[in-house]
Gaussian input, Z-matrix of N, CA and C with variables (Angstrom, degrees):
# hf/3-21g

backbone

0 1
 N
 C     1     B1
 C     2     B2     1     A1
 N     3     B3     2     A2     1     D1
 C     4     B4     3     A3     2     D2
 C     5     B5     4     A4     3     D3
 N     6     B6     5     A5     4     D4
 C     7     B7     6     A6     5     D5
 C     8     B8     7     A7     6     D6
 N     9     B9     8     A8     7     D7
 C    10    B10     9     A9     8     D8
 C    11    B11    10    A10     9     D9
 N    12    B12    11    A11    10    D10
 C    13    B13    12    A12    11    D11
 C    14    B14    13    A13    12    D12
 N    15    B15    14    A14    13    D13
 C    16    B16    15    A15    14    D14
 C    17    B17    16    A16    15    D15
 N    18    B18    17    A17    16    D16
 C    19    B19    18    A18    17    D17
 C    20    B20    19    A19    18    D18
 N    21    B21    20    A20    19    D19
 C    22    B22    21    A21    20    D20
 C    23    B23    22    A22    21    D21
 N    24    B24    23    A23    22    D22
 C    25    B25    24    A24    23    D23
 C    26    B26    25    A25    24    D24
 N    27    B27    26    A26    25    D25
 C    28    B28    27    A27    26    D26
 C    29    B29    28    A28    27    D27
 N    30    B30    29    A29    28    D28
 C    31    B31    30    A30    29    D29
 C    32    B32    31    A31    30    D30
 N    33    B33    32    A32    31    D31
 C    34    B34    33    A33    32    D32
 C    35    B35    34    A34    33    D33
 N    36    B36    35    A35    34    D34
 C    37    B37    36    A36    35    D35
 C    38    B38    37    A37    36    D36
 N    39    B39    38    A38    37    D37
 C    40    B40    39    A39    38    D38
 C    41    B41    40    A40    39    D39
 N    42    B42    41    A41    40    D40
 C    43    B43    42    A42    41    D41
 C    44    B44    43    A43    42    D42
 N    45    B45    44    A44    43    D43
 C    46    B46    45    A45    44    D44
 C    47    B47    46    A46    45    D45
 N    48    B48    47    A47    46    D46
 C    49    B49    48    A48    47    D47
 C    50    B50    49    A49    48    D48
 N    51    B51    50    A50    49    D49
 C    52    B52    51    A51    50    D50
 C    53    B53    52    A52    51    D51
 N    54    B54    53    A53    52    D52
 C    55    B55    54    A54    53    D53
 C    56    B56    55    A55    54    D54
 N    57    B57    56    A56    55    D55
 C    58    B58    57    A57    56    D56
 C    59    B59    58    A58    57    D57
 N    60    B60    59    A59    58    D58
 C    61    B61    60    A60    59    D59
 C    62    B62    61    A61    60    D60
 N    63    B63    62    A62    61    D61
 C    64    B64    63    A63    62    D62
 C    65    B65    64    A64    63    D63
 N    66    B66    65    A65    64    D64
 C    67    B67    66    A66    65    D65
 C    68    B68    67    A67    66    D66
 N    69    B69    68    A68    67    D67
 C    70    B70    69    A69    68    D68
 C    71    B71    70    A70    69    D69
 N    72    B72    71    A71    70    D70
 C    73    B73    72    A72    71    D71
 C    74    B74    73    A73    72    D72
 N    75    B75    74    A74    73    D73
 C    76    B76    75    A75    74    D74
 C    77    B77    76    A76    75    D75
 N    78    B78    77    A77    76    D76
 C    79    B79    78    A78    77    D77
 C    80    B80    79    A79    78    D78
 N    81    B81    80    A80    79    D79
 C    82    B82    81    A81    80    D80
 C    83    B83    82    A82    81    D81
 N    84    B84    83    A83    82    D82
 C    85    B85    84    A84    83    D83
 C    86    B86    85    A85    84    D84
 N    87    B87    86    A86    85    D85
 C    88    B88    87    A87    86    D86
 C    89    B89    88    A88    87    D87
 N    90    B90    89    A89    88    D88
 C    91    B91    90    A90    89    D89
 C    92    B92    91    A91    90    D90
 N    93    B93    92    A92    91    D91
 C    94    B94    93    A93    92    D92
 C    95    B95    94    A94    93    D93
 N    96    B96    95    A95    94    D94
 C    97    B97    96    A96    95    D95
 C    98    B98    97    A97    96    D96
 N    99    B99    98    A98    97    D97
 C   100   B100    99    A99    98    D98
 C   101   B101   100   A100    99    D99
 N   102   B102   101   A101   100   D100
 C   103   B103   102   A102   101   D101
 C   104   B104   103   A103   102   D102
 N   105   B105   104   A104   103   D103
 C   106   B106   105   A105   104   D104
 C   107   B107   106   A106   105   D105
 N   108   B108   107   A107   106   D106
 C   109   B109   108   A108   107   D107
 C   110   B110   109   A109   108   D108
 N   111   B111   110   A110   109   D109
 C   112   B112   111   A111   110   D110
 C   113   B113   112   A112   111   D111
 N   114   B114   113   A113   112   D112
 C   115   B115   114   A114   113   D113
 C   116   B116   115   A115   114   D114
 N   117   B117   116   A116   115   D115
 C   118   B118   117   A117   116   D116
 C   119   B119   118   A118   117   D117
 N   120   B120   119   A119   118   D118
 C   121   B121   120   A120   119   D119
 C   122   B122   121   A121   120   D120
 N   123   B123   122   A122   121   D121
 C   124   B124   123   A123   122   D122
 C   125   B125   124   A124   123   D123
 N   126   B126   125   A125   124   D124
 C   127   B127   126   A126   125   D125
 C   128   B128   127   A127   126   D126
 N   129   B129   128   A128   127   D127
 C   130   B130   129   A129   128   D128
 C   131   B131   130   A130   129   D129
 N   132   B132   131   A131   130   D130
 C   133   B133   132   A132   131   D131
 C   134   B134   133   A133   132   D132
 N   135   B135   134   A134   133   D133
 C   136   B136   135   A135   134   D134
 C   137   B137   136   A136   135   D135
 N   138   B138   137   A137   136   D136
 C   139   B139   138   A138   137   D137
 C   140   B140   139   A139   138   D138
 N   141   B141   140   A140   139   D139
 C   142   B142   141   A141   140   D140
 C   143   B143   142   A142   141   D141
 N   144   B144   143   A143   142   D142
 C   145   B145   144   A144   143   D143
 C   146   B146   145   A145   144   D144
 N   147   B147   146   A146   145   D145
 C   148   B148   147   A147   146   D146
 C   149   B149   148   A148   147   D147
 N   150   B150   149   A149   148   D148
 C   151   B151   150   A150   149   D149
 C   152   B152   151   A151   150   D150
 N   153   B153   152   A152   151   D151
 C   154   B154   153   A153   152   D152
 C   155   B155   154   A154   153   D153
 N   156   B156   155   A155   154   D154
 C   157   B157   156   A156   155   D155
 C   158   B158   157   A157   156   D156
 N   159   B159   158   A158   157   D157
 C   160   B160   159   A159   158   D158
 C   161   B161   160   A160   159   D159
 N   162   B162   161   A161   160   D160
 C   163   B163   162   A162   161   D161
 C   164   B164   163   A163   162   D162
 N   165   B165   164   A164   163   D163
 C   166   B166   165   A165   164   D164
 C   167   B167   166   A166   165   D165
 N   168   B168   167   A167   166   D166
 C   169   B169   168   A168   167   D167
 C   170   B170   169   A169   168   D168
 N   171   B171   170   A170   169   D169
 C   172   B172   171   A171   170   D170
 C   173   B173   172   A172   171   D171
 N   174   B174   173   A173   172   D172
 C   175   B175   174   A174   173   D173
 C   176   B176   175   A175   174   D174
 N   177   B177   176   A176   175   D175
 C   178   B178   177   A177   176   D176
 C   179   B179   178   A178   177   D177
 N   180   B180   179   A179   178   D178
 C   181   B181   180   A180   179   D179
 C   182   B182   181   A181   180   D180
 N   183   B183   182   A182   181   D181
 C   184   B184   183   A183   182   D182
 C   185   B185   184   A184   183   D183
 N   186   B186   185   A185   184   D184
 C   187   B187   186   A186   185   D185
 C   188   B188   187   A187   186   D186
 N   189   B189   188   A188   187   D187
 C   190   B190   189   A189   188   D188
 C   191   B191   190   A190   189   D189
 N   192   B192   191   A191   190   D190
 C   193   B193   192   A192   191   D191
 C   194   B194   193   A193   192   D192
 N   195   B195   194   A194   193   D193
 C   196   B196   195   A195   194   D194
 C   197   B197   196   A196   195   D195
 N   198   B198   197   A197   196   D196
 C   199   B199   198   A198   197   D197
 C   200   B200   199   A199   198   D198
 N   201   B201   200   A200   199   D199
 C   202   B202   201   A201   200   D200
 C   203   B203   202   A202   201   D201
 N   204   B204   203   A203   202   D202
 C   205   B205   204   A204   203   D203
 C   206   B206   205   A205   204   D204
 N   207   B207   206   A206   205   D205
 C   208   B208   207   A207   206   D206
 C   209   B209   208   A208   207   D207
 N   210   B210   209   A209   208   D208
 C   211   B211   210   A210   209   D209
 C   212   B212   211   A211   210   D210
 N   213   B213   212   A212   211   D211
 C   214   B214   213   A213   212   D212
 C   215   B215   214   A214   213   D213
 N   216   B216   215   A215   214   D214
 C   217   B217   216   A216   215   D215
 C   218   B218   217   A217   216   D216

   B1=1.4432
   B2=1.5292
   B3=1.3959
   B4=1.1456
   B5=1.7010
   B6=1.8820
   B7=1.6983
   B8=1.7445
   B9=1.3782
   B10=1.4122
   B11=1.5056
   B12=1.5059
   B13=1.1168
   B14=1.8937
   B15=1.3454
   B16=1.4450
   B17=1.6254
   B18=1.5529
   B19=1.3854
   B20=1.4600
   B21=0.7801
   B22=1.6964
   B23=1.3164
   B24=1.4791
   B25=1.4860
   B26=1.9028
   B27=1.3160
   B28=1.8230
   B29=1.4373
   B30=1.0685
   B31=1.2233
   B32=1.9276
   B33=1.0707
   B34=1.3284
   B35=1.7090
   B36=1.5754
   B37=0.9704
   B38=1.9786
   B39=0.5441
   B40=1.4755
   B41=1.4320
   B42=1.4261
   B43=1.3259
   B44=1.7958
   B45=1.2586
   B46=1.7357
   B47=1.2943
   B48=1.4798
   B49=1.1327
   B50=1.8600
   B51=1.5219
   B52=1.2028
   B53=1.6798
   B54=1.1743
   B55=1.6819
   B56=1.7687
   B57=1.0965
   B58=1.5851
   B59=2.0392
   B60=1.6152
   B61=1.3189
   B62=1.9165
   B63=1.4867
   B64=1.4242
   B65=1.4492
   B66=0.7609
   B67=2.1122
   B68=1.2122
   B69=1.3437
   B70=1.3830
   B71=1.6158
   B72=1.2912
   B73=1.8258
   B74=1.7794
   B75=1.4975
   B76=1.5501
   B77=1.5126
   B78=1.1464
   B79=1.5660
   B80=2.1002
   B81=0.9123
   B82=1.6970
   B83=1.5132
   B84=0.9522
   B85=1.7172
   B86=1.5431
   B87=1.1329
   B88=1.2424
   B89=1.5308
   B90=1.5599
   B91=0.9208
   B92=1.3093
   B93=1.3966
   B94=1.4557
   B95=1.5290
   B96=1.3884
   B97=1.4772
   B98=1.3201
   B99=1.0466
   B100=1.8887
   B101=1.6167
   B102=1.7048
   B103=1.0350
   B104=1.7253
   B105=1.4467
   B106=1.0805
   B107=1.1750
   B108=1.4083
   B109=1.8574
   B110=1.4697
   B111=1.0363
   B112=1.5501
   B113=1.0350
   B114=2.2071
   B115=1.1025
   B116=1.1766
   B117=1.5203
   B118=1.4472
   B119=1.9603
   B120=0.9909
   B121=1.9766
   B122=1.0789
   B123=1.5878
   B124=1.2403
   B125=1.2721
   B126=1.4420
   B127=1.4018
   B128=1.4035
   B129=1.6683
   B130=1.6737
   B131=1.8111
   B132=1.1362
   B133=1.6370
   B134=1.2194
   B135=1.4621
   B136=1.1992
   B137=1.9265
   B138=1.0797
   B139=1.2675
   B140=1.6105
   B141=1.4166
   B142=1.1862
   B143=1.3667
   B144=1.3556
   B145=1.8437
   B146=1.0494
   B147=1.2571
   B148=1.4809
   B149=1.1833
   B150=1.6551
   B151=1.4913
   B152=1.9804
   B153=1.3107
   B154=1.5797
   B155=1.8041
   B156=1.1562
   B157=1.2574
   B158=1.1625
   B159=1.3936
   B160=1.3311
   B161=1.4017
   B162=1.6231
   B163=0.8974
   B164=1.7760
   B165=1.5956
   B166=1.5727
   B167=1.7752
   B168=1.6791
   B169=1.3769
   B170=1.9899
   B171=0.7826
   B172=1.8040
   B173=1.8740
   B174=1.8472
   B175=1.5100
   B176=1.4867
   B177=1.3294
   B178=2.2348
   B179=1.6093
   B180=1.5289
   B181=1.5165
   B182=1.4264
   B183=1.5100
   B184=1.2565
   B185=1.3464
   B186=1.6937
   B187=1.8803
   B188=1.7543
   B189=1.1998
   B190=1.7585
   B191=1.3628
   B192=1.8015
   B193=1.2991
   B194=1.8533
   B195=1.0346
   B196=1.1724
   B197=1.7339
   B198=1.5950
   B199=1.8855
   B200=1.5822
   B201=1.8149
   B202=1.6135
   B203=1.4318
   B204=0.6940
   B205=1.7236
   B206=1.5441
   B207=2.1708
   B208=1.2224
   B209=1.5905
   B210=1.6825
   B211=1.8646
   B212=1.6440
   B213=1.0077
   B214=1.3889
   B215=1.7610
   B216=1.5764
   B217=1.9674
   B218=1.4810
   A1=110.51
   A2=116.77
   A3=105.28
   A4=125.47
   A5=90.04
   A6=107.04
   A7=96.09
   A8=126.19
   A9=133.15
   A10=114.78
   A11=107.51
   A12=108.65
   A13=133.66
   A14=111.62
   A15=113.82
   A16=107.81
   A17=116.03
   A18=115.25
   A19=131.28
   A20=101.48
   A21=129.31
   A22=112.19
   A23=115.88
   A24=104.88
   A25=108.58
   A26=95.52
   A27=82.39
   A28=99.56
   A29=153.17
   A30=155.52
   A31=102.10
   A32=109.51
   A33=136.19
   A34=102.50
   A35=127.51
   A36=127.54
   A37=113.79
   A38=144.12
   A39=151.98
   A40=101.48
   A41=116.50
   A42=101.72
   A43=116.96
   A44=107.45
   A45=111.76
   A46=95.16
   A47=140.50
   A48=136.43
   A49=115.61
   A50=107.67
   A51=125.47
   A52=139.14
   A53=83.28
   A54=102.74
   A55=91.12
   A56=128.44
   A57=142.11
   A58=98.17
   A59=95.55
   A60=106.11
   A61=117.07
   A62=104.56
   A63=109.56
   A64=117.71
   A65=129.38
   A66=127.06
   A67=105.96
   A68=123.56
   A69=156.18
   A70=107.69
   A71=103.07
   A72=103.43
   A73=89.69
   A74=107.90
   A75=104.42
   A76=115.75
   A77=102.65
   A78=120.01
   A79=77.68
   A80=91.12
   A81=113.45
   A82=100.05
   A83=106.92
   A84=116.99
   A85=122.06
   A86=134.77
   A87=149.96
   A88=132.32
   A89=105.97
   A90=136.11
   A91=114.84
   A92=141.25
   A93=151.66
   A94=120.37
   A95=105.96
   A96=122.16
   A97=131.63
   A98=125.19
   A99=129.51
   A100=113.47
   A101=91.29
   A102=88.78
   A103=145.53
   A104=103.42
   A105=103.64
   A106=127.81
   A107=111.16
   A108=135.90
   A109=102.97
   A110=149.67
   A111=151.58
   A112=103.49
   A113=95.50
   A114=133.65
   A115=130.55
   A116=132.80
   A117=129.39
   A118=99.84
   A119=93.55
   A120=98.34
   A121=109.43
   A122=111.89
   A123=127.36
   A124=110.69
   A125=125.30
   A126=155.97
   A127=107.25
   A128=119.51
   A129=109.24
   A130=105.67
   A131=111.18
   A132=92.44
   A133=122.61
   A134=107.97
   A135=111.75
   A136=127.97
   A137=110.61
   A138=101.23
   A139=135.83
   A140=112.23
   A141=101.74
   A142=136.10
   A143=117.26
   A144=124.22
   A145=147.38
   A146=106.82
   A147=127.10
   A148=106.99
   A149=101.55
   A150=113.43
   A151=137.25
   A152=84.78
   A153=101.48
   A154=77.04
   A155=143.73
   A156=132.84
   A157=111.41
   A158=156.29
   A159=112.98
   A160=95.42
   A161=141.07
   A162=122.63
   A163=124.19
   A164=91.05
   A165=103.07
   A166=112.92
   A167=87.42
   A168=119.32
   A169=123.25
   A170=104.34
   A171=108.75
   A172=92.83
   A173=116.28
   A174=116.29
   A175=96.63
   A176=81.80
   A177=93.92
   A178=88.44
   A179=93.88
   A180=118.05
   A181=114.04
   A182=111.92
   A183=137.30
   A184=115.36
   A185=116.16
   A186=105.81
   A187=73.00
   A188=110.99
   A189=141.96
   A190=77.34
   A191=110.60
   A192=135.71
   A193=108.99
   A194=121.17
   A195=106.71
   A196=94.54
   A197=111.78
   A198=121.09
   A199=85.50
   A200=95.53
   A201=100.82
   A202=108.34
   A203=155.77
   A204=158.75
   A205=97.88
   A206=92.54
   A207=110.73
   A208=110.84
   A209=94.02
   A210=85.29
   A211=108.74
   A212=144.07
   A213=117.34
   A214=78.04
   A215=79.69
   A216=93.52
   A217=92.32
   D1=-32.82
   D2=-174.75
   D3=-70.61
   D4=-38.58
   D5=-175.99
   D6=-50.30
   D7=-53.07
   D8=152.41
   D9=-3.71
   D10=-81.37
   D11=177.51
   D12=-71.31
   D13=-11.77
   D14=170.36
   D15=-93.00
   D16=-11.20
   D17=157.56
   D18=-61.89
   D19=-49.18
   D20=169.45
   D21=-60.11
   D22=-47.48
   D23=-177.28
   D24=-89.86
   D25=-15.91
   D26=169.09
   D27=-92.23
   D28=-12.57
   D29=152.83
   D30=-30.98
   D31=-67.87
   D32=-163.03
   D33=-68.36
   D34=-49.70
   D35=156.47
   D36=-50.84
   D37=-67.67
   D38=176.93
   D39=-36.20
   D40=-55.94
   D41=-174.82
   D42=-78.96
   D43=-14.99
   D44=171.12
   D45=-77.18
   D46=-45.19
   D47=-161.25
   D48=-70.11
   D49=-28.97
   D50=159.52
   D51=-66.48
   D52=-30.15
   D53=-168.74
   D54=-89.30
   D55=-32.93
   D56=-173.64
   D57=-62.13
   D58=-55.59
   D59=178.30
   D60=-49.61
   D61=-30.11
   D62=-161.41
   D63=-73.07
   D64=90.86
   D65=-176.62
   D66=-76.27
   D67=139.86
   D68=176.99
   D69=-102.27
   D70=106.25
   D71=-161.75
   D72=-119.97
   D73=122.73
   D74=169.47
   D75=-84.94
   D76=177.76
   D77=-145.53
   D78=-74.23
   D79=-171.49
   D80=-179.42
   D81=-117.31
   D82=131.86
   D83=169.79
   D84=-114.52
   D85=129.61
   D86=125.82
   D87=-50.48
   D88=147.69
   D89=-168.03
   D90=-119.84
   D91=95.45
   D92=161.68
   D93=-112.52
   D94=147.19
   D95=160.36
   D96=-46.14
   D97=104.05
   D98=-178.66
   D99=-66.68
   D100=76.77
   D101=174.45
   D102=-52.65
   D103=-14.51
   D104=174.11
   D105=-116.59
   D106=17.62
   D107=166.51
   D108=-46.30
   D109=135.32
   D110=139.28
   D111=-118.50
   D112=138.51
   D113=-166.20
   D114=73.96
   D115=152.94
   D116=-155.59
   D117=-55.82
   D118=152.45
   D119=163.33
   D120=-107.22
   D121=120.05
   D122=-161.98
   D123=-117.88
   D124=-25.22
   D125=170.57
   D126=-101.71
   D127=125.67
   D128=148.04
   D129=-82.49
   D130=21.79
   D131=161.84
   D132=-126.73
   D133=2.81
   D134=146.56
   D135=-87.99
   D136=-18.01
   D137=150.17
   D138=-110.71
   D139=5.95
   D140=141.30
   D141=-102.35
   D142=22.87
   D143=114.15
   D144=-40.89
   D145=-59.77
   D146=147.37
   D147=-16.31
   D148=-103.60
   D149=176.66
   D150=-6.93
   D151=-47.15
   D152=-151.41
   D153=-101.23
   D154=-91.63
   D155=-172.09
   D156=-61.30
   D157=-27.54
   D158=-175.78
   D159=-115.19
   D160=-4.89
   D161=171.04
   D162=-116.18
   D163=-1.62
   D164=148.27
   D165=74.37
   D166=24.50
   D167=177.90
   D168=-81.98
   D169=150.42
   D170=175.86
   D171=-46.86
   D172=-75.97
   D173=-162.14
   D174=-158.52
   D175=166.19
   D176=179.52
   D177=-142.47
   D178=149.08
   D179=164.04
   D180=-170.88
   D181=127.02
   D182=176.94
   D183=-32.82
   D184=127.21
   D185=177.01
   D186=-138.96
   D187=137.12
   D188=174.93
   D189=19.03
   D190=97.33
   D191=147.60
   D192=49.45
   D193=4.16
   D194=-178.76
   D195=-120.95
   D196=175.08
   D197=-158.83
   D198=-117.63
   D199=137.37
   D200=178.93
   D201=-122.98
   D202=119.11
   D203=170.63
   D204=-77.55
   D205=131.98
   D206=158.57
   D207=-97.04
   D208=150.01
   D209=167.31
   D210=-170.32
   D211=-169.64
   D212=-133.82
   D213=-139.70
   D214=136.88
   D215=-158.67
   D216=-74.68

């Protein structure tokens, strides 16, 4: 019973010790011009509206008055 039980618990170490090893890497994002934004962007919540509903993008936010869409390279 015991060999049982020191199996199990190095069992259990190995897999914490593994799961520790595992990295979770997010996607890469880009940055483009909304091309089809009209008029200065004066709001990032109005163009990251934009973005996400009509161009079906991750987000938008304004850099010197114009709308930029993020989206995943």
């Amino acid at each position: 019973m015991e060999k049982k039980s020191v199996a199990a618990l190095s069992f259990l170490f190995l897999v914490l010790f593994v799961a520790q090893e595992i990295v979770v890497t997010e996607a890469r994002t880009c940055e483009h011009l909304a091309d089809t934004y009209r008029g200065p962007c004066l709001t990032n919540a109005s163009c990251d509206d934009h973005c996400k509903n009509k161009a079906h993008l991750i987000s938008g936010t304004c850099h010197n008055y114009k709308c930029f869409c993020t989206q995943n390279c």
